[in-house]
C-alpha distance (Angstrom), angle and dihedral (degrees) to the residues before:
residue distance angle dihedral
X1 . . .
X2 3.91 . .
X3 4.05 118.9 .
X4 3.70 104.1 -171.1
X5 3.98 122.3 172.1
X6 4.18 120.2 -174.1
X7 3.69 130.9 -177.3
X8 4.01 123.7 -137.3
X9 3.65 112.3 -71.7
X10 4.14 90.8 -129.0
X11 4.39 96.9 42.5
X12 4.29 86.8 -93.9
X13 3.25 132.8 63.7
X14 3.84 109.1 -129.3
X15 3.98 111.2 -138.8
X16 3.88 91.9 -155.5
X17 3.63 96.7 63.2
X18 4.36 130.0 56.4
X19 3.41 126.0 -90.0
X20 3.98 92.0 -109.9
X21 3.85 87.8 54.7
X22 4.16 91.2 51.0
X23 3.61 90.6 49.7
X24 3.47 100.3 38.7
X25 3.79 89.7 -133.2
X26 4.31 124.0 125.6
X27 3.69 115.7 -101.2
X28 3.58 85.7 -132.5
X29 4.25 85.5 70.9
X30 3.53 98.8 45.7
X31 3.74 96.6 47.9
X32 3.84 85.1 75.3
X33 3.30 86.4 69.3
X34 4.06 115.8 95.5
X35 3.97 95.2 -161.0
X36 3.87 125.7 19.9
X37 3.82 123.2 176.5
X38 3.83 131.5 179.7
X39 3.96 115.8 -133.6
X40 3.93 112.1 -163.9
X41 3.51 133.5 -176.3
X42 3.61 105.0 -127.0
X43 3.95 118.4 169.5
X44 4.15 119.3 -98.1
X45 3.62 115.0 160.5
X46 4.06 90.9 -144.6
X47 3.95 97.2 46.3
X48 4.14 85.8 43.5
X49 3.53 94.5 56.1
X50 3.40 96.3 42.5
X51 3.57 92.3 60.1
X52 3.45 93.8 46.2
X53 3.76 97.0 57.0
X54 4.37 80.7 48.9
X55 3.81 89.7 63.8
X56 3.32 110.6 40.7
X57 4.33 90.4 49.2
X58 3.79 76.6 52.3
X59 3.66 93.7 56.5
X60 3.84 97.8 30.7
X61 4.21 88.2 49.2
X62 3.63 110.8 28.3
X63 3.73 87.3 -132.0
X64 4.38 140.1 65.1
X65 3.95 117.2 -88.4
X66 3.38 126.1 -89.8
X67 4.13 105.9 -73.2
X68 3.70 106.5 -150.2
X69 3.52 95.0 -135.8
X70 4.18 135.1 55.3
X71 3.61 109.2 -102.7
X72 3.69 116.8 -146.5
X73 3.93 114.5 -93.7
X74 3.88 121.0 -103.8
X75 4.24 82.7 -124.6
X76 3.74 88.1 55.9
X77 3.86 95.3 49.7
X78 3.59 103.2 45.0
X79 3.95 81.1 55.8
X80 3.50 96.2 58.9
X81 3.58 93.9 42.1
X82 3.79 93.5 42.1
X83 4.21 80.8 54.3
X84 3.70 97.3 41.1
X85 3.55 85.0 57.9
X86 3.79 99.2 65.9
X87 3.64 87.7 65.6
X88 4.05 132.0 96.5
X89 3.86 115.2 -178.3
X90 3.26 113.1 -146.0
X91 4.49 118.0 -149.8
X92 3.93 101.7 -114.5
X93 4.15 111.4 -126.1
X94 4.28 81.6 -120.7
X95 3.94 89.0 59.3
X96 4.10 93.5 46.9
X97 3.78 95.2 84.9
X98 4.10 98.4 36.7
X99 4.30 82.2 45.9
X100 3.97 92.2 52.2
X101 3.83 93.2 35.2
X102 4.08 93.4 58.6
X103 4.06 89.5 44.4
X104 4.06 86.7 52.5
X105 4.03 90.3 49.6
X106 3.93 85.7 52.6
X107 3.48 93.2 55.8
X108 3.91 90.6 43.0
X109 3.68 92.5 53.8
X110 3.79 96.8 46.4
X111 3.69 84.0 57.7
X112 3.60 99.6 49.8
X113 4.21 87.6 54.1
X114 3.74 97.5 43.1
X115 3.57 111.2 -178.0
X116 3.70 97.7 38.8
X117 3.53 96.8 90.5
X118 3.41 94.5 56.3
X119 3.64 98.3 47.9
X120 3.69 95.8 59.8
X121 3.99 90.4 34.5
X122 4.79 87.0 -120.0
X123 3.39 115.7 128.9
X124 3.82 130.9 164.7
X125 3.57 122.9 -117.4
X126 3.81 144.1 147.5
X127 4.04 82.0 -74.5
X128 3.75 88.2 58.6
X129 4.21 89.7 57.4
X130 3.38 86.7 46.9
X131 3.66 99.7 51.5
X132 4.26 82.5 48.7
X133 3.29 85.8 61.9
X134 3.73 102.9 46.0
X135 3.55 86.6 48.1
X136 3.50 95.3 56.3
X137 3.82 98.5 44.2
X138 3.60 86.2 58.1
X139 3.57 99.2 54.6
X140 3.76 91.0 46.4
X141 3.97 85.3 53.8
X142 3.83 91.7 54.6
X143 4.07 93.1 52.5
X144 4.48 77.3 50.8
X145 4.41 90.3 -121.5
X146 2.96 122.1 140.8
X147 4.00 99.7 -136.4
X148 3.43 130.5 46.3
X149 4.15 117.5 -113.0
X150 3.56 130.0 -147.6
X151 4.07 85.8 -98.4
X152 3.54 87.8 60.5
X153 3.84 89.0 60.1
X154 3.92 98.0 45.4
X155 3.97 89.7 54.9
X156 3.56 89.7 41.0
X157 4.20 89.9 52.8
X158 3.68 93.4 38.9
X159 4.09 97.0 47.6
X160 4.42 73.9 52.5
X161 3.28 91.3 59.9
X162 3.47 100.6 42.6
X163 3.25 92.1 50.7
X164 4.13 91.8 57.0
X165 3.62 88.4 36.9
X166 4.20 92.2 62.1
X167 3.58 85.5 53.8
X168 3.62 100.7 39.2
X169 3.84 100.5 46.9
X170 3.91 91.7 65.5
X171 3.48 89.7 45.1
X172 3.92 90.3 52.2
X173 4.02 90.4 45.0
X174 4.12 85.8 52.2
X175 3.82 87.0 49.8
X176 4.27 89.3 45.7
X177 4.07 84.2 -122.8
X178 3.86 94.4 160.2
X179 4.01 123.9 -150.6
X180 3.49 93.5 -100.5
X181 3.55 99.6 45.4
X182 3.63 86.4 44.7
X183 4.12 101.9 53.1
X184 4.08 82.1 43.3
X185 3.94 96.6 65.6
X186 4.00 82.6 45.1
X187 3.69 95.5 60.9
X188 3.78 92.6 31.4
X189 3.99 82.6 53.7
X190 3.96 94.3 49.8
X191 3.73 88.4 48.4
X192 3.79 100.3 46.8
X193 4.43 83.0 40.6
X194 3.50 94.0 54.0
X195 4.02 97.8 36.9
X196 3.64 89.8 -126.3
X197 4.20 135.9 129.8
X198 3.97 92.3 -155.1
X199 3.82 125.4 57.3
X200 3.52 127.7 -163.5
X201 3.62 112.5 -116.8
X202 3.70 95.8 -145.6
X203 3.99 89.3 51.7
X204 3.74 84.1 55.8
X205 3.58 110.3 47.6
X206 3.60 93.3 59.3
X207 3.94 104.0 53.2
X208 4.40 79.8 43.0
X209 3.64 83.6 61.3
X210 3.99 107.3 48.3
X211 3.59 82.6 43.2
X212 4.31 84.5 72.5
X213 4.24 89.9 -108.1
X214 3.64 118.4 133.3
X215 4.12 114.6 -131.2
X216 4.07 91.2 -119.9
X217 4.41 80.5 62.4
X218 3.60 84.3 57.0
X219 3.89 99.2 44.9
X220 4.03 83.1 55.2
X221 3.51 93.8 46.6
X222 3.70 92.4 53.9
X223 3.60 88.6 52.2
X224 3.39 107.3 47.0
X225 3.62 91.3 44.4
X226 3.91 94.7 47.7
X227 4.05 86.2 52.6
X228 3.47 91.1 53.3
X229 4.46 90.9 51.3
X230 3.21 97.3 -119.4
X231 3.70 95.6 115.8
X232 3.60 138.2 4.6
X233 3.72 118.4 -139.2
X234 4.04 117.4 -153.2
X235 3.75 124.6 -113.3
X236 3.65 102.7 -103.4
X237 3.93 89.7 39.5
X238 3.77 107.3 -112.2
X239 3.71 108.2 113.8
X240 3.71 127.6 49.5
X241 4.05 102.6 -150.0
X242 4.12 117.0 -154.3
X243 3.53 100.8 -135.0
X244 3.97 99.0 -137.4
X245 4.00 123.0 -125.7
């Protein structure tokens, strides 16, 4: 495994352009990478002070404040690592189809949002599945089984689309692509996906979610999209209803 971290090739990373271009490294390299985030340094009084009362203990001390907690000892996790390691997951037959379906849905969705892709330089390919899969083998290896469940494959899709979502949520802010309008094409993209006028709200909230939306955003969306008729939402809240033209 590589861990590789890389600050903006001008001092600041510039939201309007891709991650290649802000790194000054070829798409081509950083498509080997299975997860990708971007980590900025955006003012907040709290977080800023915080860290300011961090370094100067560290200066006045020669040594980390006090943590409140026992942290696991170095001896202890090079054993479980060391054990982890024995292990090689194997995909199940059951989880074949559900593994395949997912990767087809990417693909769908990137083609109902052309243009997206390109502007934050992510695409999905037969590198992506294989990164799913990595991902998921290695999450089976730290519970120490020896295949990989179907919960292994719903963290390993949702750390995917965190990953894209860190990169395209300051894209989105560049474009002025609010939350609402945001969660909207998501829902309107299930719908259109899955040929359907009615959409689950449990099949929504989750794919809101790993897209870095909170579940009040989606509440508001739902209402101020219901006001405006172009969907109906149920009583009890669990099925979004395209109102048809």
């Amino acid at each position: 495994s590589i861990l590789a971290a890389a600050n903006p090739a001008y001092g600041r990373y510039n939201p309007r352009r891709s991650p290649s271009e802000n790194i000054n490294l070829p798409a081509a390299l950083l498509s080997r990478f299975d997860l990708m985030f971007v980590l900025l340094d955006k003012h907040d009084s709290a977080n800023d002070l915080e860290l300011a009362k961090h370094i100067l203990y560290v200066h006045q001390h020669s040594q980390h404040p006090p943590l409140g907690f026992e942290p696991v000892s170095p001896a202890f996790l090079r054993s479980y690592v060391a054990k982890a390691r024995q292990y090689t997951p194997f995909i199940p037959r059951e989880l074949t189809d559900y593994v395949v379906g997912m990767y087809v849905n990417l693909r769908q969705q990137e083609q109902m949002a052309p243009g997206q892709e390109s502007d934050t330089g992510t695409y999905t390919t037969a590198r992506t599945l294989l990164g799913i899969l990595r991902l998921s083998q290695a999450l089976a290896r730290l519970r120490l089984a020896t295949s990989v469940s179907r919960g292994d494959v719903d963290e390993a899709m949702r750390l995917m689309h965190m990953s894209k979502a860190s990169l395209d949520t300051e894209h989105q802010r560049a474009r002025g692509l609010d939350p609402t309008s945001a969660i909207y094409t998501v829902i309107r993209d299930y719908a259109q996906m899955n040929k359907v006028q009615t959409v689950p709200y449990d099949e929504i909230v989750p794919r809101i979610l790993a897209k870095g939306y909170t579940q009040p955003q989606l509440d508001s969306c739902l209402t101020e999209y219901e006001d405006l008729n172009i969907w109906q939402v149920s009583a009890d809240r669990r099925l979004i209803l395209f109102v048809s033209e």
